[in-house]
C-alpha positions in Angstrom: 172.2 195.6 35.6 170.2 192.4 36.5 168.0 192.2 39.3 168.7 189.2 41.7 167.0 185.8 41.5 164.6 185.2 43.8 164.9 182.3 46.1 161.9 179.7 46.7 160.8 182.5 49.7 160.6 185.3 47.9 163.9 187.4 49.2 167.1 187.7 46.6 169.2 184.9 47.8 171.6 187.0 49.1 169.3 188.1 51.5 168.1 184.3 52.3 172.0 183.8 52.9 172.1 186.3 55.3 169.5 185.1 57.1 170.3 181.3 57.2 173.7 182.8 58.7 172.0 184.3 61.3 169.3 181.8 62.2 173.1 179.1 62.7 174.9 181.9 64.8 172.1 182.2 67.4 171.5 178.5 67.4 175.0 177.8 68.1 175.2 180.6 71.2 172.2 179.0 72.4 173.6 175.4 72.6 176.6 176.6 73.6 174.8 178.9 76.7 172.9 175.9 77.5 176.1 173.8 77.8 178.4 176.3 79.6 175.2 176.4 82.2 175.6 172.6 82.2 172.3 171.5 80.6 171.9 169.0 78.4 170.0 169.6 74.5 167.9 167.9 73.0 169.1 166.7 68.8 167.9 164.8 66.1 169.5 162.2 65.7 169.0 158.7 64.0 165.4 159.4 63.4 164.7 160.3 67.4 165.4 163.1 69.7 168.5 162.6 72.0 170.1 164.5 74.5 173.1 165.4 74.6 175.3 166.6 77.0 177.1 169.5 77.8 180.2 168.1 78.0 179.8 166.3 74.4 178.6 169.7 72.8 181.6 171.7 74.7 184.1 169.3 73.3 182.4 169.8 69.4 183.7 174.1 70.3 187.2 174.4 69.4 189.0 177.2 70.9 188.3 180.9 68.7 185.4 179.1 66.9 182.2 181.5 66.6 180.1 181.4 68.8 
């Protein structure tokens, strides 16, 4: 049996999926938290920070989405 590929960090990929999944679910509670508490984020956009606000990122959640 083969041992997995190593991605550029180091871990087996699988593992660096794993993580990349979990680094995206907390971001998105975290923006979405922010939003139901009715403050604004601040997003890259365009070359330069923007903020956007709550009722722009609550519209991007569709109803059953993860978050």
């Amino acid at each position: 049996m083969s041992e997995p590929i190593p991605s550029s960090n180091g871990y087996p990929s699988t593992e660096t999926a794993k993580i990349t999944d979990a680094i995206q679910r907390a971001v998105r509670k975290a923006v979405w938290t922010h939003a139901r508490l009715g403050q604004p984020v601040a997003e890259w956009r365009g070359g330069r920070v923007v903020w956007v606000s709550p009722e722009e990122i609550l519209a991007q959640f569709e109803p059953g989405s993860d978050r």
